[in-house]
PLY file of the C-alpha trace (Angstrom):
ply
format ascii 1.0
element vertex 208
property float x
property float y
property float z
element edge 207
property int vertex1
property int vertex2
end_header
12.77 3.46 10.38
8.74 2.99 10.05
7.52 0.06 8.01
4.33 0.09 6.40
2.20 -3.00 5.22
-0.19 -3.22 2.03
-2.09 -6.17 3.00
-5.01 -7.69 1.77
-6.53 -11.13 0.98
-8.60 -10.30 -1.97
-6.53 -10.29 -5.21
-6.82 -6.49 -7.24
-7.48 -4.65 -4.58
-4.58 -2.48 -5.57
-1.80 -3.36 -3.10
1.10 -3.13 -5.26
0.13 0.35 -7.05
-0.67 1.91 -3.56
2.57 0.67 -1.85
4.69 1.73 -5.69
2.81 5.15 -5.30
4.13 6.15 -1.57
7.16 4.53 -1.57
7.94 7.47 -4.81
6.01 10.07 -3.07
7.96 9.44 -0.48
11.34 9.10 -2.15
10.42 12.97 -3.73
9.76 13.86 -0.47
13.42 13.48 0.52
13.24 10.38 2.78
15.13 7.14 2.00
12.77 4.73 0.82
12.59 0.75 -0.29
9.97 -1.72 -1.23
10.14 -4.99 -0.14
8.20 -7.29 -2.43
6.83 -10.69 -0.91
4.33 -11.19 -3.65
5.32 -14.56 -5.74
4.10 -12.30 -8.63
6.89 -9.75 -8.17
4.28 -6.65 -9.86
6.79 -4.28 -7.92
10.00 -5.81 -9.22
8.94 -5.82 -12.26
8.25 -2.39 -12.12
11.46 -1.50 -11.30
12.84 -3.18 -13.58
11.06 -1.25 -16.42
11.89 2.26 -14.57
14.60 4.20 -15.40
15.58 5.30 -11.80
16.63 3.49 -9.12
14.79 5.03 -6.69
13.31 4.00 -4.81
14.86 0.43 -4.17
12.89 -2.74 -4.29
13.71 -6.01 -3.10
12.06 -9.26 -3.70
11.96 -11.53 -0.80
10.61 -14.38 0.78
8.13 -13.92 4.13
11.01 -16.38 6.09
13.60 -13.18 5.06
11.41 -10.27 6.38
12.93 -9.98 9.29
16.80 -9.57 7.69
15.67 -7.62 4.54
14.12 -5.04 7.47
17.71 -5.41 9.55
19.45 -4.58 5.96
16.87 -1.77 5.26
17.67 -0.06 8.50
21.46 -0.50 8.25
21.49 1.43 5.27
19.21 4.12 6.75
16.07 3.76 4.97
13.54 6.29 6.62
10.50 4.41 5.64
9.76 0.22 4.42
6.70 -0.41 2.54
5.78 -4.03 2.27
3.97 -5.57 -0.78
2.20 -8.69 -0.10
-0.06 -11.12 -1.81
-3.14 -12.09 -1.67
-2.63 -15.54 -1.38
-0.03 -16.34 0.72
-1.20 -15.44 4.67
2.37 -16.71 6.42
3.52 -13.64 4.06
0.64 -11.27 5.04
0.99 -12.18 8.77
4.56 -11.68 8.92
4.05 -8.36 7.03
1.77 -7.38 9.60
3.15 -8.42 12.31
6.62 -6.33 11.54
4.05 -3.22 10.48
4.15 0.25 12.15
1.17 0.90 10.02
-0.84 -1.73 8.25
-3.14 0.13 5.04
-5.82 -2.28 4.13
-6.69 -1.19 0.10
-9.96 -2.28 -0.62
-12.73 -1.45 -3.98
-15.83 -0.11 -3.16
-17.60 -3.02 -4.01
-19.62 -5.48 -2.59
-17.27 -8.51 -3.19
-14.55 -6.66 -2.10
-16.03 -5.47 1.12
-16.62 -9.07 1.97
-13.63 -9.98 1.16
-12.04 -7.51 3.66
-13.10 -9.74 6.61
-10.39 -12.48 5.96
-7.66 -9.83 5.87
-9.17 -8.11 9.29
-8.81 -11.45 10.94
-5.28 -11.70 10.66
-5.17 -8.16 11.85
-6.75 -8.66 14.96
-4.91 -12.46 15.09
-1.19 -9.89 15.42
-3.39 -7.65 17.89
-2.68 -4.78 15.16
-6.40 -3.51 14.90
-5.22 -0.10 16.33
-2.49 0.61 13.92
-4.70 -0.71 10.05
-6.85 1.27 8.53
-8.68 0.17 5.02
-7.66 2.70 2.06
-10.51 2.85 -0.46
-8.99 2.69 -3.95
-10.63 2.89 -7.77
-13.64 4.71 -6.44
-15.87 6.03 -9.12
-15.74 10.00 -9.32
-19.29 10.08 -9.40
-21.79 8.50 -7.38
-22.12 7.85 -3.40
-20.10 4.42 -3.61
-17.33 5.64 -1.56
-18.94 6.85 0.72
-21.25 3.75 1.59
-18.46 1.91 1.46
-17.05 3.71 4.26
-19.85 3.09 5.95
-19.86 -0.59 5.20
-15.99 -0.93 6.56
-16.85 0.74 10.01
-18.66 -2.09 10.74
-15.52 -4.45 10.72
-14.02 -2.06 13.60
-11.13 -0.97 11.01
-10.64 2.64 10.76
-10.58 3.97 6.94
-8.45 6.39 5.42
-9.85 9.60 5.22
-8.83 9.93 1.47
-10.11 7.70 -0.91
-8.21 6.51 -4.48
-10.23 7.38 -7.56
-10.81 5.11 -10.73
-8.46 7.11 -12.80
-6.30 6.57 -15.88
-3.22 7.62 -15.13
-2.31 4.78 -12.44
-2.26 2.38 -15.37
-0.83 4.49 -17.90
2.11 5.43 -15.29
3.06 2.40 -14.56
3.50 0.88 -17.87
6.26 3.40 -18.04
8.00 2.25 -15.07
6.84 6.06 -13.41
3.85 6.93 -11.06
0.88 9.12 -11.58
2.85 11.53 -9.74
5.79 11.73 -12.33
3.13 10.90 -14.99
1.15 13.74 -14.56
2.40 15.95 -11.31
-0.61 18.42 -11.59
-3.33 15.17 -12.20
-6.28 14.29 -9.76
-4.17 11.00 -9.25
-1.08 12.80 -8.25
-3.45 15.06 -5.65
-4.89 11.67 -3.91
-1.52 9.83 -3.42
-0.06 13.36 -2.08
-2.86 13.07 -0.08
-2.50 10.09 1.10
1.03 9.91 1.94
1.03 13.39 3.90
-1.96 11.52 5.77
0.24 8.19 6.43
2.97 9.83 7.62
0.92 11.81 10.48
0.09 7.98 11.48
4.07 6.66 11.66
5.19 10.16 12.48
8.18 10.99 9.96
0 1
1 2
2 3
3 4
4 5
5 6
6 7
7 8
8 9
9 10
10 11
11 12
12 13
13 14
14 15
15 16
16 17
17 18
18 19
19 20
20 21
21 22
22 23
23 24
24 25
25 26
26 27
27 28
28 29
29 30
30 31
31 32
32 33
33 34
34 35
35 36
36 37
37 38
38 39
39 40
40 41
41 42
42 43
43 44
44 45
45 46
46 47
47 48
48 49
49 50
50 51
51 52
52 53
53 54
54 55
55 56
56 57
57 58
58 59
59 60
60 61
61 62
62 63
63 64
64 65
65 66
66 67
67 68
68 69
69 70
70 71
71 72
72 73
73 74
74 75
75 76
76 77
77 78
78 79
79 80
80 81
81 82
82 83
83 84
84 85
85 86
86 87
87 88
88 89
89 90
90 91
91 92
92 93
93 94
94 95
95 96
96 97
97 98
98 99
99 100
100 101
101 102
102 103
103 104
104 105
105 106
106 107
107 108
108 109
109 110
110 111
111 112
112 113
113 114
114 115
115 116
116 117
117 118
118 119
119 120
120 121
121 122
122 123
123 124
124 125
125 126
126 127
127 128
128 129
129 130
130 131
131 132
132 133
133 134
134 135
135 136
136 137
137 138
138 139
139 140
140 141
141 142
142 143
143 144
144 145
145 146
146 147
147 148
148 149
149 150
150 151
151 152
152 153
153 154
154 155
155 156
156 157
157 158
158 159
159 160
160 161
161 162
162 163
163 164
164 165
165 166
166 167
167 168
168 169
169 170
170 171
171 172
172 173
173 174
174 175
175 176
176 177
177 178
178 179
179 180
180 181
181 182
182 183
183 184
184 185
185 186
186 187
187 188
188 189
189 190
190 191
191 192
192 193
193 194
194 195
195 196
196 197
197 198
198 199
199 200
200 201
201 202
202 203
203 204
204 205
205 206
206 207
């Protein structure tokens, strides 16, 4: 079993739709899949809670519970474990990391944001877990060269990035309002392309 860790410090960076989005890419992709949601806000329960399938299965926990949900998770053969976390709470981001294969770091291309990545890095290299994050740059613009500096801007924090980045698009919101994902949404939609992307790209880093 691989667990993977949407972690970041600055609120809206995107953290629950990324981890939503490849825990059901991952779930069509055959493997067994669960969420395990330590945000107080519960944006991935509730999301479950509004979708008609049960798959994949997410689980509201506390940060002091990681550890068992994970033992639980693996008992019942879950191939892959993404962690949502919130912004707010760094015992839960630290413990997320900490129990990480892979830690994805989602962060806007703008300048607040990018600033606001430093806190998060810090409690990356804190769990010595530099070598395993990279930042995943999420409701970039489709026009203009703002991903692109902002990949720029992120290399200087000695995180890798992502090579594909998350466009602004419509159908993340509209998708899950319906308890779906842009990939259900729309299959065939530039948002279903970039978390296909995305998700073929994360599991050449946990190797599944």
């Amino acid at each position: 079993m691989k667990v993977i860790a949407i972690v970041s410090r600055k609120g809206g960076s995107g953290k629950s739709t990324i981890a939503i989005h490849l825990a059901v890419a991952a779930n069509l992709a055959g493997k067994e899949t669960a969420i395990i949601d330590l945000d107080p806000q519960s944006s991935a329960a509730k999301w479950s809670d509004s979708r008609s399938s049960e798959f994949p299965v997410v689980v509201s926990a506390q940060a002091s519970r990681l550890e068992k949900v994970l033992e639980a998770a693996a008992k019942e053969g879950a191939d892959l474990v993404f962690i949502d976390t919130s912004p707010h709470t760094e015992t839960a981001a630290l413990a997320a990391i900490r129990a990480a294969d892979l830690i994805l770091v989602p962060c806007r291309p703008s300048i607040v944001d990018l600033r606001a990545i430093d806190d998060t890095i810090d409690l990356i290299k804190l769990a010595k877990k530099t070598s395993v994050a990279a930042a995943v740059l999420n409701g970039v613009p489709p026009q203009g060269s703002l991903g692109d500096e902002a990949v720029e801007a992120i290399a200087g924090y000695g995180i890798a990035v992502a090579p594909v980045k998350i466009g602004h698009r419509s159908a993340f919101v509209r998708s899950l309002t319906d308890g779906l994902t842009a990939i259900e949404y729309e299959p065939k939609g530039k948002a279903a392309k970039e978390i296909n992307a995305l998700y073929k790209w994360t599991c050449t880093q946990v190797k599944v």
